[in-house]
Phi, psi and omega in degrees: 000336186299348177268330178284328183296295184343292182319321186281012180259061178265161219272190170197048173267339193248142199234099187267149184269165172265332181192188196303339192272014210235065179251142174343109145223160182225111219270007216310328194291337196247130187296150141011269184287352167279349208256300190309249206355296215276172169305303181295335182280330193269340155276353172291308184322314166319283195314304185285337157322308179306262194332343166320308173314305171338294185324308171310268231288327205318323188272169175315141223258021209299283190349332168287288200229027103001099196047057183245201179234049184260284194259149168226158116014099174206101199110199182289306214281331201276120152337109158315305178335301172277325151308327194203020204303084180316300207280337191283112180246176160304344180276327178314135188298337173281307168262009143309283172006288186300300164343255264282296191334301182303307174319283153332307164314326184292313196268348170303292195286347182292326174304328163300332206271310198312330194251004176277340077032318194223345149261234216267136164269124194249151180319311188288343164335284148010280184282335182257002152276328197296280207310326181306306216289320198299279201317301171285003168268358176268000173289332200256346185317299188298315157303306215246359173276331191289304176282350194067242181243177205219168158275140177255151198231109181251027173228175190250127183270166195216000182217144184300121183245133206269354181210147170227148172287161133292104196284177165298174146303258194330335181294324201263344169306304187314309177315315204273320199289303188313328211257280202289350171282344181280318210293323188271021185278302166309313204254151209298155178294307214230142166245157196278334166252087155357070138163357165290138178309119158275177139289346154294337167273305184318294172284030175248319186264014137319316192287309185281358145275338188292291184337286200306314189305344205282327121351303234263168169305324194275352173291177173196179197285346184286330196277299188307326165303293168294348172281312163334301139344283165302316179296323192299280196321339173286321158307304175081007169087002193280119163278169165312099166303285188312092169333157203293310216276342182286339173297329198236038182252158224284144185050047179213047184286345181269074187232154173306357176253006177274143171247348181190150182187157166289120170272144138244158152201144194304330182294350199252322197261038165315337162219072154083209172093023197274162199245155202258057201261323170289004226252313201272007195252006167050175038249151216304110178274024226234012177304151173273163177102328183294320176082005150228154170237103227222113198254339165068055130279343165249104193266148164283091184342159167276351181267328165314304171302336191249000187265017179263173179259182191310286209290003185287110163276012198260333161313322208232013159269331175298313196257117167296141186240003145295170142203091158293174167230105015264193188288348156272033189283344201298323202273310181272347160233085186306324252212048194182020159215154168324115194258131171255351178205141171235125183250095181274140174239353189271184177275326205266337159284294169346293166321342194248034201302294163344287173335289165326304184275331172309010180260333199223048206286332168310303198274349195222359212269012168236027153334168178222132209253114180266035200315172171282112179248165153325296207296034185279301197265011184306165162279308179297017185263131165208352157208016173261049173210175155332114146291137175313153164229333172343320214226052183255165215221166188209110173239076132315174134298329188274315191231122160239115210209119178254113181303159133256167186266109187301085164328313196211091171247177198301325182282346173249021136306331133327327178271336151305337200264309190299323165334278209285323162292348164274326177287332171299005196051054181215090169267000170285311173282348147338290163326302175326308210279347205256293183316315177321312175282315189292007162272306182314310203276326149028136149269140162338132173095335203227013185297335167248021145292351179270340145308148181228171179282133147338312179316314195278350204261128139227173170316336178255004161285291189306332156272347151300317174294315178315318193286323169305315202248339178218062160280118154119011190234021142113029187227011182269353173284327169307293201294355204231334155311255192346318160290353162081036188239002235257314146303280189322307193272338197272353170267331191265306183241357158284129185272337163282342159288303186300343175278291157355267181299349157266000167270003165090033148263159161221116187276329163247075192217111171253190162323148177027055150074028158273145170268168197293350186324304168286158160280136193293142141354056183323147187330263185337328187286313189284326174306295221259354170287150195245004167247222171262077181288085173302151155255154178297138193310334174308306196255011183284000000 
């Protein structure tokens, strides 16, 4: 582990930004540590916490949503270890990565919380340790739901250190709630730049470690109270505005319903950093000209497909359900390129197909009508469904436009607040929060078949509501952990799982009978402490 600490004291002279407020700089002339004493080095310093995120998200998202029962495993290239995970050893190379990534990332903000101590003091000091401090308990959020507890490291090391204790889960849990009650104390309600930590991000992920912890043995009903509690504040009395399809619509990453995110923009990733989210969920892309490179390692359960209802718009905020030519013609012109494929999925679209193409007869009349079918999910279907679309990145010569990826927006701080007032046993009000998102996403005209009952609400509607309202943006291994659902659901609709177990495996079956949930203590960590570094019992 003394290396993975180490790795993060990597120089921070060349500084990629996060968004406009983030800019390229390169200090070579000036040591580190003088430059941080000044105003302009500790907000370069500010900046580069923030780039950090990039690091996390840049690969492929198999560590999010990677072996659920949303996405599976498909070709060479998608990690068994995590699809499906037969294969998950300490070795595997996608979660060392992640470890050492966080870890660095970790070690970015303590050097910033350590000079903030020491350099020029400004009004604003303040509000930019609370963001340093937020951004590394979400570092330890992440760590410590994959891993259980860890070490926790609050100081900025400056010497290679040859043994780390490992804290408890709880110990690391106490650390990140304690971190985020300081952080919202600091940081500003309302920020003047667009993607900086509020007290509306501190507290939405409050809400969402009181929840996770709540779960845990060391949890109790007060963690549920209070993640309730915290969710109301984020909300804040504010309802759904943004139409569903409009949070992930092209260039519109800056909306009211966002509360926190990995920001890009072209002026900022002049040396890379751009994130690869769009890439694995196909269908197989790769014509010049298209202006995406959709490579289909992550295929879309047939339970994904089947979990929206007829009146549910959020499918088709979720999916294209077009295919122009090319395929961002869709982004750059709705009206202006050929559609070549129509994918209807209700019965009441279908019906109206005639209708449809007679609106755009330039554009639709060789369409080709594609309903919701078998072959959507077939495995040897690769390039005939719906595209995922949230996160599609469009590399023109003309247009270079990378989404960002969304962390924290307004609809699942809702789904939070219904979680945790349902565990907390107040499903009348669970409900409330659950209609509120099932009003947005509503088609016109349908809002109240789209309402529900008290009655209807367990745990497994609400991950059914979670799939619905967030497939693909980076929270269902969390959600299918957390809920204690993670086996149950990845045998009932992962097809790579269900084989397994119908061949008479069990792919989570670790050492001495523990099963696979946390993820392993990668190798290099346990290789390189010089002391007794544990690994989690699946793998011992």
């Amino acid at each position: 582990m003394k290396k993975s600490i180490y790795i993060g004291l990597i120089s921070l002279g060349l500084l990629t930004g996060c968004s406009d407020f983030l800019e390229e700089e390169n200090k070579s002339t000036a040591t580190a540590e003088s430059f941080y004493l000044t105003q302009e080095g500790y907000n370069a310093l500010i900046n580069s916490c923030y780039s950090t995120l990039r690091d996390v998200y840049a690969p492929v998202p198999y560590m999010f949503i990677g072996g659920t029962d949303l996405f599976f495993g498909t070709g060479q290239e998608a990690p068994l270890g995590l699809t499906a995970y037969q294969t998950l050893t300490p070795g595997t190379s996608q979660v060392g990565n992640f470890f050492q990534t966080l870890y660095e990332s970790i070690q970015v903000s303590n050097t910033a919380l350590h000079y903030a101590d020491l350099t020029a003091q400004t009004n604003d000091l303040t509000t930019k340790k609370g963001e340093a401090r937020f951004l590394r308990v979400y570092y330890y959020f992440l760590l410590v739901q994959h891993f259980g507890g860890v070490s926790i490291v609050s100081d900025m090391v400056r010497q290679p250190i040859t043994h780390f204790d490992r804290n408890s889960a709880e110990e690391v849990y106490n650390f990140i709630i304690d971190e985020l009650l300081l952080a919202e104390q600091e940081v500003l309600e309302n920020q003047n730049d667009f993607g900086r930590v509020t007290k509306r991000a501190v507290r939405h992920m409050l809400a969402k470690v009181y929840l996770t912890k709540g779960y845990e043995d060391f949890g109790s009903s007060s963690d549920f109270e209070k993640a309730a509690e915290y969710a109301d504040k984020a909300i804040a009395n504010e309802s759904l505005t943004v139409n569903y399809e409009d949070i992930f619509a092209f260039q519109n990453d800056v909306n009211p319903e966002i509360i926190f995110s990995v920001q890009y923009d072209q002026s900022s990733l002049l040396n890379g950093g751009r994130h690869n989210w769009d890439t694995p969920f196909g269908p197989l892309i790769t014509g010049t000209g298209e202006g995406v490179f959709k490579q289909l390692r992550l295929k879309v359960s047939e339970y994904l497909w089947k979990v929206y209802g007829e009146y549910d718009s959020r499918f088709e905020g979720t999916f294209l359900n077009v295919r122009t030519s090319p395929y961002v013609g869709h982004y750059l012109d709705e009206d202006g390129y050929p559609i070549d494929k129509y994918y209807p999925r209700t019965a009441e679209q279908y019906a109206d197909t005639v209708t449809w193409r007679a609106e755009d007869l330039e554009n639709r009349a060789d369409t080709e009508i594609i309903p919701f079918n078998d072959s959507w999910w077939h495995l040897n279907n690769q390039s005939d469904y719906p595209s995922l679309k949230k996160f599609d990145r469009v590399q023109l010569p003309d247009v270079r436009y990378t989404h960002d990826l969304f962390v924290a927006r307004l609809g699942e701080t809702y789904l939070i607040a219904a979680e945790a007032y349902f565990k907390a046993g107040d499903l009348g009000t669970a409900t409330e929060r659950i209609n509120e998102v099932r009003r947005r996403a509503a088609m016109p005209g349908h809002e109240g078949e789209m309402m529900i009952a008290q009655s209807q609400i367990d745990i497994d509607f609400i991950l059914d509501e979670r799939a619905r309202e967030l497939a693909g943006e980076g929270h269902r291994w969390h959600d299918l952990k957390r809920t204690g659902k993670l086996v149950e659901r990845n045998k009932l609709y992962n097809p790579q799982v269900s084989q397994l177990y119908d061949n008479g495996q069990d792919p989570f079956m670790g050492a001495n009978g523990n099963l696979k949930i946390l993820r392993p203590i990668p190798l290099s960590v346990i290789s390189l402490d010089a002391g007794d570094y544990p690994q989690n019992p699946a793998y011992e």
